[in-house]
C-alpha positions in Angstrom: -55.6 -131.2 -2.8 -54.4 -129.8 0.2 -54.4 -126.1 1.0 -50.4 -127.1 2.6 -50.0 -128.6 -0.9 -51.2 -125.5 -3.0 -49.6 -123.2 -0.6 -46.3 -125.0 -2.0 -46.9 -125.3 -5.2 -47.7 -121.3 -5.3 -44.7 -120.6 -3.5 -42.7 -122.9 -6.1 -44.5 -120.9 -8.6 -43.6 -117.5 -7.0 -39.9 -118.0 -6.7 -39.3 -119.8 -10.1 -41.5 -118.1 -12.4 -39.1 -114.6 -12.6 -36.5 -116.6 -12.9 -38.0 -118.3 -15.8 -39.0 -115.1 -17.3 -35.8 -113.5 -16.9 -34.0 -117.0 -18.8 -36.3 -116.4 -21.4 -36.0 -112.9 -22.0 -32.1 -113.1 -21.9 -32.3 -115.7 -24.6 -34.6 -113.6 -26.7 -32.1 -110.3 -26.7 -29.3 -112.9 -27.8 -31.3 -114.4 -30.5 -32.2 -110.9 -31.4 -28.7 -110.0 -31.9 -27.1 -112.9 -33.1 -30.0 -112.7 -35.9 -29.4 -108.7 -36.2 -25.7 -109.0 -36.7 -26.1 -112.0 -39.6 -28.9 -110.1 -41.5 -26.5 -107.0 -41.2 -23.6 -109.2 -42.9 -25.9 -110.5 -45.6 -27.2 -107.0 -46.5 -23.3 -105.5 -46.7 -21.7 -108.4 -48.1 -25.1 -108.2 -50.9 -24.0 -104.8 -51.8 -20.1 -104.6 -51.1 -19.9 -104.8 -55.2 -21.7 -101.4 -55.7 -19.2 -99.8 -53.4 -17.2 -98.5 -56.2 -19.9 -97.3 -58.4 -20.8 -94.9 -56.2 -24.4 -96.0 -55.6 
Protein backbone atom coordinates (compact mmCIF):
# COMPACT_ATOMS: atom_id res chain seq x y z
CA UNK A 1 0.00 0.00 0.00
CA UNK A 2 0.75 3.30 -0.90
CA UNK A 3 1.37 6.14 1.53
CA UNK A 4 -1.13 8.30 -1.32
CA UNK A 5 -3.51 5.39 -0.71
CA UNK A 6 -3.48 5.48 3.20
CA UNK A 7 -3.34 9.14 3.14
CA UNK A 8 -6.96 8.65 1.49
CA UNK A 9 -8.26 6.09 3.21
CA UNK A 10 -7.42 8.21 6.62
CA UNK A 11 -8.87 11.16 5.22
CA UNK A 12 -12.15 9.07 4.26
CA UNK A 13 -11.93 7.91 7.68
CA UNK A 14 -11.56 11.42 9.23
CA UNK A 15 -14.50 12.99 7.53
CA UNK A 16 -17.01 10.02 7.76
CA UNK A 17 -16.35 8.59 11.03
CA UNK A 18 -18.35 11.77 13.09
CA UNK A 19 -20.75 11.50 10.89
CA UNK A 20 -21.17 7.96 11.65
CA UNK A 21 -21.03 8.56 15.29
CA UNK A 22 -23.35 11.23 15.26
CA UNK A 23 -26.13 8.69 13.01
CA UNK A 24 -25.63 6.39 15.60
CA UNK A 25 -25.97 8.37 18.60
CA UNK A 26 -29.16 10.10 17.09
CA UNK A 27 -30.68 6.68 16.58
CA UNK A 28 -29.79 5.59 20.11
CA UNK A 29 -31.70 8.75 21.93
CA UNK A 30 -34.74 7.73 19.57
CA UNK A 31 -34.75 4.19 20.50
CA UNK A 32 -34.20 5.47 24.04
CA UNK A 33 -37.38 7.35 23.90
CA UNK A 34 -39.54 5.50 21.78
CA UNK A 35 -38.67 2.48 24.36
CA UNK A 36 -39.17 5.10 27.46
CA UNK A 37 -42.50 6.24 26.39
CA UNK A 38 -43.98 2.37 25.72
CA UNK A 39 -42.51 1.13 29.12
CA UNK A 40 -44.27 4.34 30.58
CA UNK A 41 -47.74 3.21 28.87
CA UNK A 42 -47.36 -0.32 30.10
CA UNK A 43 -46.59 0.70 33.68
CA UNK A 44 -49.85 3.25 33.70
CA UNK A 45 -52.16 1.31 31.76
CA UNK A 46 -50.84 -1.89 34.53
CA UNK A 47 -52.11 0.21 37.28
CA UNK A 48 -54.93 2.57 35.83
CA UNK A 49 -57.39 -0.09 37.85
CA UNK A 50 -55.95 0.93 41.30
CA UNK A 51 -56.65 4.52 40.55
CA UNK A 52 -59.85 4.52 42.40
CA UNK A 53 -58.74 2.61 45.42
CA UNK A 54 -56.65 5.10 46.41
CA UNK A 55 -53.37 3.08 46.38
Amino acid sequence: MSSKENYSTRKILKETLPVLAAIFIAMASVMYILFKSWSNKLYFEKWKDYEDCGI
